[in-house]
N, C-alpha and C positions, 0 to 999 in steps of 0.2 A: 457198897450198895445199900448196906442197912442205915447207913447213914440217911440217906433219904429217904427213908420209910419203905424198903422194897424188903418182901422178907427174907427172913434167912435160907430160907429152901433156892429161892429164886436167888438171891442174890452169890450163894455158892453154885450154882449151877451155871450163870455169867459167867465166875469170876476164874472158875476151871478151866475151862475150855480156851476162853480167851488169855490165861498164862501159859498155857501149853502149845496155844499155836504161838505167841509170844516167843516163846523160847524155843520152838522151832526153826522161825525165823532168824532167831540170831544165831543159831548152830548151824544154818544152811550158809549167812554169809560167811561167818567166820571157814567156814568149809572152803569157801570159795576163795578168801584171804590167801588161807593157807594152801594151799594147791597151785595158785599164782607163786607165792612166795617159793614152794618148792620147786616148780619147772624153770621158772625164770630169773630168781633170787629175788635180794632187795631190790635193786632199782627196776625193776622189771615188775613190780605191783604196778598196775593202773588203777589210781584210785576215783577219777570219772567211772570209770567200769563199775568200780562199787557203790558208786552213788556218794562216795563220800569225798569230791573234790571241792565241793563248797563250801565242806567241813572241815576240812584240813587243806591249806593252800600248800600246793605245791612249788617247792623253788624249781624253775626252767632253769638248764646251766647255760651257761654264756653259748652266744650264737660265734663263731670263727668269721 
């Protein structure tokens, strides 16, 4: 943020708060990962549930 002329006061007071809810967020999904992973094992992640289906394609197995 000091990059563009915002001072230092302000620009650590940004840049706290929003890495700590940051990394919140990624401690909550990974929580949520791993809690699927443990009740239902591997193939039992849904990862549409995670938001991350669009991110990583999932293989459907063959229909019978």
């Amino acid at each position: 943020m000091e990059v563009f002329g915002f001072s230092e006061s302000f620009a650590y007071g940004f840049s706290i708060p929003l890495t700590v809810l940051m990394a919140g967020l990624v401690w909550y999904q990974l929580t949520r990962l791993f809690n699927q992973l443990e009740q239902k094992g591997l193939r039992g992640i849904d990862l549409d549930d995670l938001s991350l289906g669009k991110i990583i394609p999932q293989q459907h197995p063959p229909e019978n």
